[in-house]
C-alpha positions as CSV (number, residue, x, y, z in Angstrom):
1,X,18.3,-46.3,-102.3
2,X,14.6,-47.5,-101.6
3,X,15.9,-49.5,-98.2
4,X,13.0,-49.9,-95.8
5,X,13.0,-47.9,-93.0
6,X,12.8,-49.6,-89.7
7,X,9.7,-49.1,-88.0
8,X,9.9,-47.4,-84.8
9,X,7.9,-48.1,-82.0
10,X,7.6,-48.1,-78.4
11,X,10.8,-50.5,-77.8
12,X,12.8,-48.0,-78.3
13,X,11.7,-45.7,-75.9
14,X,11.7,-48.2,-73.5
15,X,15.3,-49.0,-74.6
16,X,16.2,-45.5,-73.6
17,X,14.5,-45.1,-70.4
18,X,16.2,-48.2,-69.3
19,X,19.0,-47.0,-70.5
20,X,18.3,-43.4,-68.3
21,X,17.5,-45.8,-65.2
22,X,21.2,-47.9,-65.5
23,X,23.3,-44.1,-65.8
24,X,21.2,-43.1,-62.3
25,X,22.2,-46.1,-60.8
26,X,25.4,-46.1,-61.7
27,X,26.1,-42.6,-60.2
28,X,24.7,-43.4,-57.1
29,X,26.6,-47.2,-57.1
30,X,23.3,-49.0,-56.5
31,X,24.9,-52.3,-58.2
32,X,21.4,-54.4,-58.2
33,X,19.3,-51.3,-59.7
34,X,21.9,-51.3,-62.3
35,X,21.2,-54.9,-62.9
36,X,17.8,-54.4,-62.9
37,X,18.1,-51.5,-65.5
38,X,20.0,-53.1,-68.0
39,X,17.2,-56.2,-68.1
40,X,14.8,-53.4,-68.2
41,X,16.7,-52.2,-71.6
42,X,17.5,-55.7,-72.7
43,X,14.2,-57.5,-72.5
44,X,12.8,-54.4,-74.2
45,X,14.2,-54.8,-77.4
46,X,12.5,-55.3,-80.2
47,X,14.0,-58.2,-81.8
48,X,13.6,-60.8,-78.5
49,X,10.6,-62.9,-79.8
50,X,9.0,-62.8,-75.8
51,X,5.9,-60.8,-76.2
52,X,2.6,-60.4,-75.0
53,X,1.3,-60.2,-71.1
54,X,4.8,-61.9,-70.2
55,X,7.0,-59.2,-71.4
56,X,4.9,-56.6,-69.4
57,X,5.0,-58.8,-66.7
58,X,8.4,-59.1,-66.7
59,X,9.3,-55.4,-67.0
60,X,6.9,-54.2,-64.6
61,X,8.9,-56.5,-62.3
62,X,12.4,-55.4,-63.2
63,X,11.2,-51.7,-62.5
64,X,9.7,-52.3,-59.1
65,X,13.0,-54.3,-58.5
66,X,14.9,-50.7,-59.4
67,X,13.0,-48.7,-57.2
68,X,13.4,-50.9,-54.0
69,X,17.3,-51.9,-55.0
70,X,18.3,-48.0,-54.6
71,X,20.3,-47.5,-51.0
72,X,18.4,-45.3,-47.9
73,X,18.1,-41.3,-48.5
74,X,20.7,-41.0,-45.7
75,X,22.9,-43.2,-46.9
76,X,22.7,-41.1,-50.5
77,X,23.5,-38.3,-48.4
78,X,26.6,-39.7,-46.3
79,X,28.0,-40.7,-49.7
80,X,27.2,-37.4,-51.5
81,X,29.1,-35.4,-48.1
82,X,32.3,-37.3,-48.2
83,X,32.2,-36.8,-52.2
84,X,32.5,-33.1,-51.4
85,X,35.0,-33.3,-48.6
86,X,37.1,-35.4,-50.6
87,X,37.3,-33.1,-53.6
């Protein structure tokens, strides 16, 4: 009964918000943000031993790579008119 309680900290929300970032790109079939995403969630864990400046590094790189990996507004909009038509 007196199990320690894992200590949560800010891996986890990271975890999730990666995780928020790979269902948006998903929907919107941006392959490479996807991609991106999941490193995002993976490299945020809290077991991987890569900390310090290189981890931050790292993810600030994997979300810039997810903004500029999502497709034109027009083409968001071409694919979110035949979605309609088709239903």
């Amino acid at each position: 009964m007196n199990a320690k309680k894992a200590k949560f900290t800010w891996h986890y929300y990271f975890m999730a918000f990666g995780a928020l970032m790979a269902l948006l790109a998903v929907t919107l079939s941006a392959w490479g943000a996807t991609i991106s995403a999941l490193a995002f969630t993976i490299l945020s864990h809290p077991v991987i031993r890569f900390a310090g400046v290189g981890r931050f590094v790292f993810l600030i790189l994997f979300a810039i790579l997810y903004v500029f990996s999502f497709p034109d507004p027009a083409v968001v909009k071409s694919m979110m008119a035949s979605d309609v038509a088709h239903s």
